[in-house]
ROTIVO-591775 format. One record per atom (N, C-alpha, C, O): residue number from 0; y negated, x, z. Coordinates in steps of 0.2 Angstrom, whole numbers. Example, Ala and Ser with C-alpha at 12.3 -4.5 7.8 and 13.67 -1.06 7.14 Angstrom:
ROTIVO-591775
MARSE   resi   north    east      up
MARSE      0      28      66      39
MARSE      0      22      62      39
MARSE      0      16      66      39
MARSE      0      17      71      42
MARSE      1      11      64      35
MARSE      1       5      68      36
MARSE      1       0      64      39
MARSE      1      -6      67      40
END
This chain:
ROTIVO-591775
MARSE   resi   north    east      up
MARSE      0    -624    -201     309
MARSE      0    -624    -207     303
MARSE      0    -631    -210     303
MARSE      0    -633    -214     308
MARSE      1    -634    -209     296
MARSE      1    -641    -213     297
MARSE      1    -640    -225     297
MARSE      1    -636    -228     293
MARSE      2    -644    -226     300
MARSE      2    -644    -232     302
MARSE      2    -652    -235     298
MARSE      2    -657    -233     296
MARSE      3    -647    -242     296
MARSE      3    -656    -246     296
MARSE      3    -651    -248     289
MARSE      3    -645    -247     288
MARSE      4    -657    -250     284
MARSE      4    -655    -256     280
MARSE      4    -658    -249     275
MARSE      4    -660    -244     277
MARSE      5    -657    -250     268
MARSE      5    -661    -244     263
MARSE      5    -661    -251     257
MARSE      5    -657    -255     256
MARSE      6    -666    -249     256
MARSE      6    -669    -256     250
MARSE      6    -670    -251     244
MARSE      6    -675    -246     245
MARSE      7    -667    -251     237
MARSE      7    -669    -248     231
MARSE      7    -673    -253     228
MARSE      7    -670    -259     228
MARSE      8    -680    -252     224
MARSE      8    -683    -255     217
MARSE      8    -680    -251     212
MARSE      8    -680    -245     212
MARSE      9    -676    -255     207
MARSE      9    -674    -251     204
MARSE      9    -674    -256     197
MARSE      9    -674    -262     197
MARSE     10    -675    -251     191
MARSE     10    -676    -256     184
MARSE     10    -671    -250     180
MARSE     10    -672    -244     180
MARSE     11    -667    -253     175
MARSE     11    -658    -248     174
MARSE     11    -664    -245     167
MARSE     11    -668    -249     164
MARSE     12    -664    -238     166
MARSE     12    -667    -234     159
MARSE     12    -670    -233     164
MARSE     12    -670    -238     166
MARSE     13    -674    -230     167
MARSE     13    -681    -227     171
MARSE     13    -681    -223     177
MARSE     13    -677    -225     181
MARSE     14    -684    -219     179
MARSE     14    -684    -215     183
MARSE     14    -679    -214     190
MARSE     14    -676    -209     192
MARSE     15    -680    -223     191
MARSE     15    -676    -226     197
MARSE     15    -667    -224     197
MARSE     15    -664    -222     202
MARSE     16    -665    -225     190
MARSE     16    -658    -220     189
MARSE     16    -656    -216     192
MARSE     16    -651    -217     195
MARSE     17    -661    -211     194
MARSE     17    -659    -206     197
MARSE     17    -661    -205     203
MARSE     17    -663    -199     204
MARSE     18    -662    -212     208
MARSE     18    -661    -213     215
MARSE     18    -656    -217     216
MARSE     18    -654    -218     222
MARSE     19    -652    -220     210
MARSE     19    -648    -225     214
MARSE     19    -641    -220     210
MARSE     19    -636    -223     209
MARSE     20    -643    -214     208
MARSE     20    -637    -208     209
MARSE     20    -636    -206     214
MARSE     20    -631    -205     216
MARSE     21    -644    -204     217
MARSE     21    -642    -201     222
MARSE     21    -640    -204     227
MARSE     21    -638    -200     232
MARSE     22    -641    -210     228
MARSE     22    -637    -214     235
MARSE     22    -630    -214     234
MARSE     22    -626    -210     237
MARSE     23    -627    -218     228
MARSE     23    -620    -216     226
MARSE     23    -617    -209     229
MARSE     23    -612    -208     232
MARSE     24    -621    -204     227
MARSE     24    -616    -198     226
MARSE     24    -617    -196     236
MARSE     24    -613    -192     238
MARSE     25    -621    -198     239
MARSE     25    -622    -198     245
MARSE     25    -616    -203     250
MARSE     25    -613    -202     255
MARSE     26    -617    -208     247
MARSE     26    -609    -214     250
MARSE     26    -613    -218     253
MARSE     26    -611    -221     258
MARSE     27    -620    -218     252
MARSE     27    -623    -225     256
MARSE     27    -625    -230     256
MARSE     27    -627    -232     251
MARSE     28    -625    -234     260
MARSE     28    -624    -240     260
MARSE     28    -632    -241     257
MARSE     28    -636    -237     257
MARSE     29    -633    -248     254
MARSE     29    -639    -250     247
MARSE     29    -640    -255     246
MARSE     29    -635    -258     244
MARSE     30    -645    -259     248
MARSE     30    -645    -266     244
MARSE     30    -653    -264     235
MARSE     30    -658    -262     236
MARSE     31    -650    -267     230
MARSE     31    -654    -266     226
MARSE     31    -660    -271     223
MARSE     31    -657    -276     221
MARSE     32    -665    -271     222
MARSE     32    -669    -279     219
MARSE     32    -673    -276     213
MARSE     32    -678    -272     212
MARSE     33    -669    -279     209
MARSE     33    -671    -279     203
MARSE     33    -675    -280     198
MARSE     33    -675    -286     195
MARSE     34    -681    -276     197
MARSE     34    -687    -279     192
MARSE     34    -685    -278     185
MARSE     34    -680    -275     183
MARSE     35    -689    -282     179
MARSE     35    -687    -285     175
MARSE     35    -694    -282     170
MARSE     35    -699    -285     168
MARSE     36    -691    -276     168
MARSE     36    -696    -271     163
MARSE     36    -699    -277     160
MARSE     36    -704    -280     161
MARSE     37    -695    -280     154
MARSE     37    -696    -282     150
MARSE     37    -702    -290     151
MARSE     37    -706    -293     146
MARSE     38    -701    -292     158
MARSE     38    -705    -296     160
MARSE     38    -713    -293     165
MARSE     38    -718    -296     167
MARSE     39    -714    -286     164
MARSE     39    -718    -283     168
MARSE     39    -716    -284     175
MARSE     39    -721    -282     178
MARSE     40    -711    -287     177
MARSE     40    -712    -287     184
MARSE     40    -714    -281     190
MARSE     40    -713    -282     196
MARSE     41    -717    -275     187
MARSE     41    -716    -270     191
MARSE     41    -724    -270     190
MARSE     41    -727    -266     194
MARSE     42    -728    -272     186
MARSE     42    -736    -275     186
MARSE     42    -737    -280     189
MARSE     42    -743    -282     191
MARSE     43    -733    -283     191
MARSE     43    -735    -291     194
MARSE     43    -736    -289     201
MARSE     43    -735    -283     203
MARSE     44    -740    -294     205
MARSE     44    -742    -294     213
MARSE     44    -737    -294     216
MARSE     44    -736    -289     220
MARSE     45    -734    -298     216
MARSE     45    -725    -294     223
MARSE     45    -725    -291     223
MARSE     45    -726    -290     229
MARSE     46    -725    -285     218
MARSE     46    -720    -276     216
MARSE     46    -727    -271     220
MARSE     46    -726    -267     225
MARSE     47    -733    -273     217
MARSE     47    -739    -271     217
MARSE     47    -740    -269     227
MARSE     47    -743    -265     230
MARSE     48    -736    -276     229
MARSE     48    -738    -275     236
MARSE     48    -733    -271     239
MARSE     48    -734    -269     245
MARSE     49    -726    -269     235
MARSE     49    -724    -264     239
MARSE     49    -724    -256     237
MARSE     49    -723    -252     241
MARSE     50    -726    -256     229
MARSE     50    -731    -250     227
MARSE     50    -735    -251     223
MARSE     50    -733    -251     217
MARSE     51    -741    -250     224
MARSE     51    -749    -250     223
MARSE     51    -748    -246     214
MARSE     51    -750    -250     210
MARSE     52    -746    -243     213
MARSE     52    -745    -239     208
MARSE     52    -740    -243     202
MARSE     52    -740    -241     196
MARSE     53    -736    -249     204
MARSE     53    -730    -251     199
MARSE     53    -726    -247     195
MARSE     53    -725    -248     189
MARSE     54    -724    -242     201
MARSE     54    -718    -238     198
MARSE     54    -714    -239     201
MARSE     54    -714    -242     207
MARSE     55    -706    -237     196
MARSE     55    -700    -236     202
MARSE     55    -700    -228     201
MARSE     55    -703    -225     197
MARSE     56    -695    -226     206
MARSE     56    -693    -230     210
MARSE     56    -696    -230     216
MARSE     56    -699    -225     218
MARSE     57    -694    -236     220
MARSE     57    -696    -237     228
MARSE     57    -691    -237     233
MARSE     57    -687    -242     235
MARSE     58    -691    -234     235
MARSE     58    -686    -236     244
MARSE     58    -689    -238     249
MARSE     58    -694    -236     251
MARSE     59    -686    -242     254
MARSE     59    -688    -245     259
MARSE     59    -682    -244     264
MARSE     59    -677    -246     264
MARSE     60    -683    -239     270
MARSE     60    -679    -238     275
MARSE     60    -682    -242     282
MARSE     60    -688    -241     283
MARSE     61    -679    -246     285
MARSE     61    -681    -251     288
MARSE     61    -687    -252     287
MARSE     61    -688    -256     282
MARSE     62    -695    -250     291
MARSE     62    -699    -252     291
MARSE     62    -706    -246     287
MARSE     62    -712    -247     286
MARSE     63    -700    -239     284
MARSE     63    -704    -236     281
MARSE     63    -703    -237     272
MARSE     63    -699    -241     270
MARSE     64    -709    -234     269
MARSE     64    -710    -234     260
MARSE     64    -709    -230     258
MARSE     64    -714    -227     260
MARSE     65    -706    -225     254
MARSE     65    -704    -219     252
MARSE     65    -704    -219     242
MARSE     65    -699    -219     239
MARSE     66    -709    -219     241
MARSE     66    -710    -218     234
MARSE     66    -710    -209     234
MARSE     66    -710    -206     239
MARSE     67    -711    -208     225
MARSE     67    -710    -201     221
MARSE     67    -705    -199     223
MARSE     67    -702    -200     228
MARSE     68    -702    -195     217
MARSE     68    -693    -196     216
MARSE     68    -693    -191     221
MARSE     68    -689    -192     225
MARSE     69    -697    -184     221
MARSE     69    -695    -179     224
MARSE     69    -697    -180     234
MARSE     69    -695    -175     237
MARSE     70    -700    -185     236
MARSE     70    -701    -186     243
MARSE     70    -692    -192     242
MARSE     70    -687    -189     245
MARSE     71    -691    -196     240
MARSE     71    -687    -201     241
MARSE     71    -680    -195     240
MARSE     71    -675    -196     244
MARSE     72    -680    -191     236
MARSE     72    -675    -184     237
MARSE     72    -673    -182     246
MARSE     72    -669    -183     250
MARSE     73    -678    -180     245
MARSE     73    -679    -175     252
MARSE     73    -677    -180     258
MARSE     73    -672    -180     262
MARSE     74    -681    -186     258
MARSE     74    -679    -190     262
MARSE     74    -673    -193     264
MARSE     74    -672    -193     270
MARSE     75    -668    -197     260
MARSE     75    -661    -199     258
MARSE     75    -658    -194     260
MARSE     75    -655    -194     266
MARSE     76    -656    -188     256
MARSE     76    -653    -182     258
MARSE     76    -653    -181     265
MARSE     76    -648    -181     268
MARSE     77    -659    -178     267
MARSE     77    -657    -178     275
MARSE     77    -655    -183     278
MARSE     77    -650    -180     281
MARSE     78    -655    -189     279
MARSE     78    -653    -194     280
MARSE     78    -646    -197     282
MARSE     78    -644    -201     286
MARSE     79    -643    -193     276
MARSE     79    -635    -193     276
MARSE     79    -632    -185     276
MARSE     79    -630    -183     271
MARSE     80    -634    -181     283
MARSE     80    -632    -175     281
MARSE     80    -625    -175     281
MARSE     80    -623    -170     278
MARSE     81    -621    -181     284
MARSE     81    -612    -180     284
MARSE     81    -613    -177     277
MARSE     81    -611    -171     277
MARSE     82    -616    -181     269
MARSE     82    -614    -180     262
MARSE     82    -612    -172     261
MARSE     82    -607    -169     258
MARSE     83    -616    -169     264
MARSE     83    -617    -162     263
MARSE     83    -623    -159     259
MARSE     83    -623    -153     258
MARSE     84    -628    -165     256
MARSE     84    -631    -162     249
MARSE     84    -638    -157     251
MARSE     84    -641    -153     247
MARSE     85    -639    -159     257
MARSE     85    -643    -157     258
MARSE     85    -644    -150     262
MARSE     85    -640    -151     267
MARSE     86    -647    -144     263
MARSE     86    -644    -139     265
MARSE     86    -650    -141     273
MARSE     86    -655    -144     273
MARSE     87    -645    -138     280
MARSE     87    -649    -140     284
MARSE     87    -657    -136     285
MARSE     87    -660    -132     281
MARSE     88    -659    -137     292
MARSE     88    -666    -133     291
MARSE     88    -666    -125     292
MARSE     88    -669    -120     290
MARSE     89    -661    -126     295
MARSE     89    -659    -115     299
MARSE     89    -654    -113     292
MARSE     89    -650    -108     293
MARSE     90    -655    -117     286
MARSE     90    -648    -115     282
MARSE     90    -655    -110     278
MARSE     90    -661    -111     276
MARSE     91    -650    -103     277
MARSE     91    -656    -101     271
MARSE     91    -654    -102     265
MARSE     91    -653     -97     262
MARSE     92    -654    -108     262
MARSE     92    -654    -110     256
MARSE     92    -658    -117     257
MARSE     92    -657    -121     252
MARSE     93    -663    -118     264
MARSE     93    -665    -124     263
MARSE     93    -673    -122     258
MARSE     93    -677    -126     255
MARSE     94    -674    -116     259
MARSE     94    -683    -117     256
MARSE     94    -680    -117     249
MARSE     94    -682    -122     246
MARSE     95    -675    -112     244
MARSE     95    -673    -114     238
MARSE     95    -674    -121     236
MARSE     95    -677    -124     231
MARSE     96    -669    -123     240
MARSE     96    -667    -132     237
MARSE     96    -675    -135     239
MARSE     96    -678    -136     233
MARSE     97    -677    -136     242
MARSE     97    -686    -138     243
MARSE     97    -688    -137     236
MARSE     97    -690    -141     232
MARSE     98    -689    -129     236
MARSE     98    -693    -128     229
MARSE     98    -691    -131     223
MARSE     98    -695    -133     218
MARSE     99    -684    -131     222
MARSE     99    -683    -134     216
MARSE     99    -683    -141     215
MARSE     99    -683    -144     209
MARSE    100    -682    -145     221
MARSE    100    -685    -153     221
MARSE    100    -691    -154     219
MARSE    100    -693    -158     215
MARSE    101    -695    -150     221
MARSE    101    -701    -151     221
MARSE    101    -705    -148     213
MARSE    101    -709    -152     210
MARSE    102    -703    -143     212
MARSE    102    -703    -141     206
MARSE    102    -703    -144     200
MARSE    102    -707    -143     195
MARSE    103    -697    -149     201
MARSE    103    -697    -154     197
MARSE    103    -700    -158     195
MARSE    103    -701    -160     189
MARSE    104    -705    -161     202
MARSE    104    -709    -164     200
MARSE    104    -719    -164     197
MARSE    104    -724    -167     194
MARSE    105    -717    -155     202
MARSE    105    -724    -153     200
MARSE    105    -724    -148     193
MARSE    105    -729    -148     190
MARSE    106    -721    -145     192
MARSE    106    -719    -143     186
MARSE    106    -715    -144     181
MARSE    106    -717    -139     177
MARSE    107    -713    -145     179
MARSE    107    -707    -146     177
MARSE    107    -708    -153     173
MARSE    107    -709    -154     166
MARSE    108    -708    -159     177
MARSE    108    -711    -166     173
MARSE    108    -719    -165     169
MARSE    108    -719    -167     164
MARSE    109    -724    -162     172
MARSE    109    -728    -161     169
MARSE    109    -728    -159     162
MARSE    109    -730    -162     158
MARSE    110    -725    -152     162
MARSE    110    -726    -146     155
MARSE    110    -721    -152     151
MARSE    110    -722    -153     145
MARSE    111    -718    -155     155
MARSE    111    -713    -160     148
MARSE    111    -715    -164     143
MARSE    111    -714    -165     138
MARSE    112    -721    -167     150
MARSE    112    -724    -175     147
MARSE    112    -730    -172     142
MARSE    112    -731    -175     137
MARSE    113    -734    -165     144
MARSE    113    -739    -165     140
MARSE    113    -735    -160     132
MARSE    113    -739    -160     127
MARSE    114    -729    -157     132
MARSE    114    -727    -156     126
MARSE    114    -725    -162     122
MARSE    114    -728    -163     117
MARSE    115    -722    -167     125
MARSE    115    -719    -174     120
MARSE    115    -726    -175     119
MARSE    115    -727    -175     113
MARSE    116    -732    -176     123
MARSE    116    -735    -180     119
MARSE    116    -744    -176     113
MARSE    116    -749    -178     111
MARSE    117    -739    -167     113
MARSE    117    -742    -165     113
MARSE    117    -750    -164     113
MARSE    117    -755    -164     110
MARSE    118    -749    -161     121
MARSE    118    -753    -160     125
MARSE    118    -755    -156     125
MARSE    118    -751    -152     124
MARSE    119    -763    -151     124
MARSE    119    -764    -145     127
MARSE    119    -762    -144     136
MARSE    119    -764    -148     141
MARSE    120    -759    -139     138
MARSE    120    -759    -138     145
MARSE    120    -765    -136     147
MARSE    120    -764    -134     153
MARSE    121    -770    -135     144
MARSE    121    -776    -131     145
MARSE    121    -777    -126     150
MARSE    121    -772    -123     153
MARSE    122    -782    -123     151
MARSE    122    -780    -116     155
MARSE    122    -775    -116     161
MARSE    122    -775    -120     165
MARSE    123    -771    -110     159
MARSE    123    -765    -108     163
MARSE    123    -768    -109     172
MARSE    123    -766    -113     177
MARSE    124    -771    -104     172
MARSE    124    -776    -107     182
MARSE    124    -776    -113     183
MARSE    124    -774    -114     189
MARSE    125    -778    -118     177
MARSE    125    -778    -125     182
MARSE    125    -773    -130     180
MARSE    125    -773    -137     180
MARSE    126    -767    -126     176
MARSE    126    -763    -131     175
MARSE    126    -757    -131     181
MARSE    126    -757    -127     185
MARSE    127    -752    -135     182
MARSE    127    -749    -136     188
MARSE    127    -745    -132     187
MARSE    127    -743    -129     192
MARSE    128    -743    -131     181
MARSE    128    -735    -126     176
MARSE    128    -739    -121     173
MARSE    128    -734    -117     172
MARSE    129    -746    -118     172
MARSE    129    -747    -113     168
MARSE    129    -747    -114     162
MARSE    129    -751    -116     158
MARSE    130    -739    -111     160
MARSE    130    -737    -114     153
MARSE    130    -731    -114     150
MARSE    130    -726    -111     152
MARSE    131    -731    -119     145
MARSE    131    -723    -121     145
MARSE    131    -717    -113     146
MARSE    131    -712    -111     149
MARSE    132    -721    -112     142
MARSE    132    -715    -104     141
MARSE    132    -712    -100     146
MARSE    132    -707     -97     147
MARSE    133    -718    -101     150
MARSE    133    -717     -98     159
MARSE    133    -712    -103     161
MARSE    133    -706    -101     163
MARSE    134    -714    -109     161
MARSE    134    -711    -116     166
MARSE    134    -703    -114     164
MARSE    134    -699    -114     168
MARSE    135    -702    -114     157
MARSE    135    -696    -116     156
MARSE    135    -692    -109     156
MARSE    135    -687    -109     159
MARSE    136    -694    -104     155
MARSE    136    -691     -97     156
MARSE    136    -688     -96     166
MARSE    136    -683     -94     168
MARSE    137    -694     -98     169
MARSE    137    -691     -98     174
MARSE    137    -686    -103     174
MARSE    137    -681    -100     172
MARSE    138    -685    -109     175
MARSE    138    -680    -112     174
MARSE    138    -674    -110     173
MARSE    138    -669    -111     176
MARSE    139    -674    -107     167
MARSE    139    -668    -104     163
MARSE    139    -664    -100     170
MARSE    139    -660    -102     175
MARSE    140    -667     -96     169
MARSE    140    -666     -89     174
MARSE    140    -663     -93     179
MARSE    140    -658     -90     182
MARSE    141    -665    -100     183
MARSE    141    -661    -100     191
MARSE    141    -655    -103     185
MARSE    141    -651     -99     183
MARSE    142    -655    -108     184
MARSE    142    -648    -110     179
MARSE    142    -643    -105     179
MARSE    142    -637    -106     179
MARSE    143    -646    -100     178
MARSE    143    -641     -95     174
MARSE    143    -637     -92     181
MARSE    143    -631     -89     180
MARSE    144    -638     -93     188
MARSE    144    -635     -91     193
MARSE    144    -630     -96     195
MARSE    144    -628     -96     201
MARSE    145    -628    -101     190
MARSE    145    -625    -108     190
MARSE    145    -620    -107     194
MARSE    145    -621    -102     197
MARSE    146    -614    -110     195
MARSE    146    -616    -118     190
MARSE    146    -621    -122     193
MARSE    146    -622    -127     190
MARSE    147    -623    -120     199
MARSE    147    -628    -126     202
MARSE    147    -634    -124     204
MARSE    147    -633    -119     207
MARSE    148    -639    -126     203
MARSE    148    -645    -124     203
MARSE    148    -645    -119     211
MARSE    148    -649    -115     212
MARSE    149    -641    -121     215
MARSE    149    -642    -116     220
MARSE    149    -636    -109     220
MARSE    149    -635    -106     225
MARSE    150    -635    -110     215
MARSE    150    -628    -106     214
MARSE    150    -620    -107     213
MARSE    150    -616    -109     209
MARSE    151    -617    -106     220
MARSE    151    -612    -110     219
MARSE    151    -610    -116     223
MARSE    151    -605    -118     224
MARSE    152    -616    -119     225
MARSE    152    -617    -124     229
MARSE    152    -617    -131     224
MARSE    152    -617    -131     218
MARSE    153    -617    -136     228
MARSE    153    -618    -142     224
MARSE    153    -624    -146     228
MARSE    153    -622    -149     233
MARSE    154    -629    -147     227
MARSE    154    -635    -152     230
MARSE    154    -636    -157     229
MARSE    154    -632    -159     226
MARSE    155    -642    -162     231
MARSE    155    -645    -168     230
MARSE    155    -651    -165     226
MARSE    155    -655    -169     224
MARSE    156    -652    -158     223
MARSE    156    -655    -154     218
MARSE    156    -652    -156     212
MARSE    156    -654    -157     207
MARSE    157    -646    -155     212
MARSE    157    -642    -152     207
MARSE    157    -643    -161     204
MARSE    157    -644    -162     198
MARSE    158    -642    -166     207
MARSE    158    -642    -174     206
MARSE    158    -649    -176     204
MARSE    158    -650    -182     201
MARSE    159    -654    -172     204
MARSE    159    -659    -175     202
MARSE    159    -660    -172     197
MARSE    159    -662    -176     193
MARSE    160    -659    -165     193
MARSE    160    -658    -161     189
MARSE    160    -653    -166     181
MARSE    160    -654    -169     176
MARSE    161    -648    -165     185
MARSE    161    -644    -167     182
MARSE    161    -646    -174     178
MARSE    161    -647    -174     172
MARSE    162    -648    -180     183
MARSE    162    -650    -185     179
MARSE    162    -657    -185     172
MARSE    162    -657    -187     167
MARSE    163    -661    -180     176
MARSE    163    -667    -179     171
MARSE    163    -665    -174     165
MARSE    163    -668    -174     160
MARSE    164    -662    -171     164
MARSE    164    -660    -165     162
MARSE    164    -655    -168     156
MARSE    164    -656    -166     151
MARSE    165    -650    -173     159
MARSE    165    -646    -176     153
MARSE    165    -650    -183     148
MARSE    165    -649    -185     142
MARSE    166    -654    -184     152
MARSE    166    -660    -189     149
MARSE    166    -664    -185     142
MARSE    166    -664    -186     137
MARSE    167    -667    -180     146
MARSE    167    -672    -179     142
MARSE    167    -668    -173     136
MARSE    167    -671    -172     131
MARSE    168    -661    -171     136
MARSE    168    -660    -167     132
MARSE    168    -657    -172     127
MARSE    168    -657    -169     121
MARSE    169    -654    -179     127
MARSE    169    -653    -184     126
MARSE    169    -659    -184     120
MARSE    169    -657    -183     114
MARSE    170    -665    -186     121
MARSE    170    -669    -187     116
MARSE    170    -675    -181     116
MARSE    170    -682    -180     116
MARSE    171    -670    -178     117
MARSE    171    -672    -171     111
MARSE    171    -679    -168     114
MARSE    171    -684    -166     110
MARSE    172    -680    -168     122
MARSE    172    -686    -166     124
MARSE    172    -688    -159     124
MARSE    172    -694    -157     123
MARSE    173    -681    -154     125
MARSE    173    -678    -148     127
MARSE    173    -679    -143     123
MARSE    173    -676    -144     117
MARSE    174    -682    -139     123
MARSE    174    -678    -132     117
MARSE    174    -670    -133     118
MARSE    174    -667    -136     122
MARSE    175    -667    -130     114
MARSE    175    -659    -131     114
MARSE    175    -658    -124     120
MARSE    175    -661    -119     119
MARSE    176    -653    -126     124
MARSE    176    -652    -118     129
MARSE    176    -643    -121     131
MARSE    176    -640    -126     134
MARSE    177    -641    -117     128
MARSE    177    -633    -115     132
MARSE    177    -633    -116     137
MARSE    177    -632    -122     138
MARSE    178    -634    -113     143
MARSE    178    -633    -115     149
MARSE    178    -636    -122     152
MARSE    178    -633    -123     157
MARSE    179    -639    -127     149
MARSE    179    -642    -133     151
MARSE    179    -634    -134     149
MARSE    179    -630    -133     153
MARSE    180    -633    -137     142
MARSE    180    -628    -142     137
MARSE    180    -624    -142     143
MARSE    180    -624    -147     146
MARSE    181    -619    -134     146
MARSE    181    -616    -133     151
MARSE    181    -617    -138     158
MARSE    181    -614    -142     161
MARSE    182    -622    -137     158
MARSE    182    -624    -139     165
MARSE    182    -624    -146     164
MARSE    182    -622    -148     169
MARSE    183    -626    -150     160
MARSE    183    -626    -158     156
MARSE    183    -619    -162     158
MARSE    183    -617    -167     161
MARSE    184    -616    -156     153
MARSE    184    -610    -158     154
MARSE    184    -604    -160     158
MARSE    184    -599    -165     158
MARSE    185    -607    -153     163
MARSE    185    -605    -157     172
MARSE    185    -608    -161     175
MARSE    185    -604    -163     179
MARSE    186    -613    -163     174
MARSE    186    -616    -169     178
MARSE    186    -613    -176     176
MARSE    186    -612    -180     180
MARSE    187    -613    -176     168
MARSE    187    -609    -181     166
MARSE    187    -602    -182     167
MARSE    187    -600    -188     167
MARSE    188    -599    -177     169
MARSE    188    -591    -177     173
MARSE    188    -593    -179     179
MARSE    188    -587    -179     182
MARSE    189    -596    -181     182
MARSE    189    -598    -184     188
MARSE    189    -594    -190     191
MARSE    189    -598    -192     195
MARSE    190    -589    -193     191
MARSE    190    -589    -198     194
MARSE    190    -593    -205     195
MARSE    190    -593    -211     193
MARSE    191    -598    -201     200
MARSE    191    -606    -208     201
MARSE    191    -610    -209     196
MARSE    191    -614    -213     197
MARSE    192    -608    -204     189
MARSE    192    -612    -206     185
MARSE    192    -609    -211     182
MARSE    192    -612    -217     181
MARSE    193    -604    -210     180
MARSE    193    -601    -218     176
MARSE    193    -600    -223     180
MARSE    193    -599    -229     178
MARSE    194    -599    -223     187
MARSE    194    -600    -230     190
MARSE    194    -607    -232     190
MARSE    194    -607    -238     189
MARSE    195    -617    -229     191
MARSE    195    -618    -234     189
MARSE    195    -622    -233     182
MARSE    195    -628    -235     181
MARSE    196    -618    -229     178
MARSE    196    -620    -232     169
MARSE    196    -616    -239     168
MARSE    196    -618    -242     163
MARSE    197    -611    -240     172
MARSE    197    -608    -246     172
MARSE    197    -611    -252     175
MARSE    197    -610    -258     172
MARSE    198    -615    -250     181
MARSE    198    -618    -253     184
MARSE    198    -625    -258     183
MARSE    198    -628    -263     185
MARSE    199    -627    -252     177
MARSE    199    -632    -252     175
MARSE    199    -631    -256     168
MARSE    199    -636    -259     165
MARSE    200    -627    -256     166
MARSE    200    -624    -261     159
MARSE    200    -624    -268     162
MARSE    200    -626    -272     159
MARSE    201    -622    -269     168
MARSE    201    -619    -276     173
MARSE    201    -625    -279     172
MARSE    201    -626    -284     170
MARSE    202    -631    -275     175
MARSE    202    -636    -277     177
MARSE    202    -641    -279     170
MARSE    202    -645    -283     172
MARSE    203    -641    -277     164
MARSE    203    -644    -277     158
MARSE    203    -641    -281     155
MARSE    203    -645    -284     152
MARSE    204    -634    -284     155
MARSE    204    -632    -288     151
MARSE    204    -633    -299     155
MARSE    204    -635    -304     153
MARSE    205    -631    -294     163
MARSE    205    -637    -302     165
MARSE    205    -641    -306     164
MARSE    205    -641    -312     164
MARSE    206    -647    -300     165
MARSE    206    -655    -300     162
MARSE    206    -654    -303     156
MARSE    206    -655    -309     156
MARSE    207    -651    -300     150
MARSE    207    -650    -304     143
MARSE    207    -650    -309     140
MARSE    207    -652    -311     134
MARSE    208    -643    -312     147
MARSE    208    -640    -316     147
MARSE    208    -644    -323     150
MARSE    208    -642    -329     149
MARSE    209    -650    -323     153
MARSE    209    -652    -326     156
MARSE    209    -658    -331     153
MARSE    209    -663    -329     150
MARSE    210    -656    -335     154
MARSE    210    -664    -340     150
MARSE    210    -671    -338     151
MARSE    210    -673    -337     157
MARSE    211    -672    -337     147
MARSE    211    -682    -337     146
MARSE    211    -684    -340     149
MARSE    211    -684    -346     148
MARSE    212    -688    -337     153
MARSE    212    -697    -343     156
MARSE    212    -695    -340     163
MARSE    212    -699    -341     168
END
């Protein structure tokens, strides 16, 4: 049973989402501090001092810092092997789940960011993805060994997929693919997801609710 205190920076709409699913869905204990998009609070010097960067999200395990979504994945996960999400190190299913965390971040998020904002990827050699066509074809293909990215396993992969994947198909980043909707579909039957869309309404509507200055 992992110990120590776990600190999320978390702002509800953003990345951090889909760290503070993956705690839920792991059963772990959390305290969360909340910054304030629309105040910049994630530019200001407080935040700045606990990442240099003014991203979320951030976690804080006692005395360590654990930014980018796919290290704060890996890390948590182990952490509560009781949850199961994590495959262990002698498991052979543990370099799959690796690749596909990581995937996400080095491929996967790239080829996305530079199609919306219609990017060239520029040559295939020095791009991190090659190109979309490749990026997303592979993808397809593990999908298709569903229902969960490791087959018929359920991961702390599958939690990170799922939140980006219903996000981005949401506003229409996606080619349309059957097997995604599918796969969407389940993530949203989730239980932890509507606890913190709920959560995350609590949290938005305080901010709101709150005087100016």
């Amino acid at each position: 049973m992992a110990t120590g205190k776990i600190v999320l920076y978390h702002m509800p709409n953003s990345r951090s989402n889909a760290t503070l699913l993956l705690l839920e869905e792991l059963g772990a204990p959390y305290e969360l501090r909340i910054l304030n998009m629309k105040k910049g609070e994630q530019r200001q010097a407080a935040y700045l001092a606990v990442n240099p960067m003014g991203k979320v999200p951030a976690v804080i395990h006692n005395d360590t810092l654990i930014t980018e979504q796919a290290a704060i994945y890996i890390y948590l996960a182990d952490l509560f092997p009781q949850a199961g999400l994590a495959p262990r190190f002698d498991d052979a299913q543990r370099g799959a789940y690796l690749r596909w965390i990581v995937f996400y971040a080095s491929a996967f998020e790239p080829a996305i960011i530079d199609r919306s904002l219609q990017r060239d990827s520029g040559r295939p050699a020095a791009s991190p993805y090659g190109d979309f066509d490749t990026m997303f074809g592979t993808l397809l293909r593990q999908f298709e060994t569903g229902p969960y990215i490791l087959g018929a396993r359920f991961s702390a992969a599958d939690v990170l997929w799922g939140a980006s994947l219903s996000f981005m198909m949401g506003w229409k980043l996606l080619p349309e693919a059957p097997v995604l909707a599918d796969y969407v579909a389940r993530h949203k039957a989730r239980p932890a997801v509507g606890r913190i869309a709920a959560k995350n309404a609590e949290i938005l509507a305080a901010r709101d609710a709150a005087p100016a200055g």
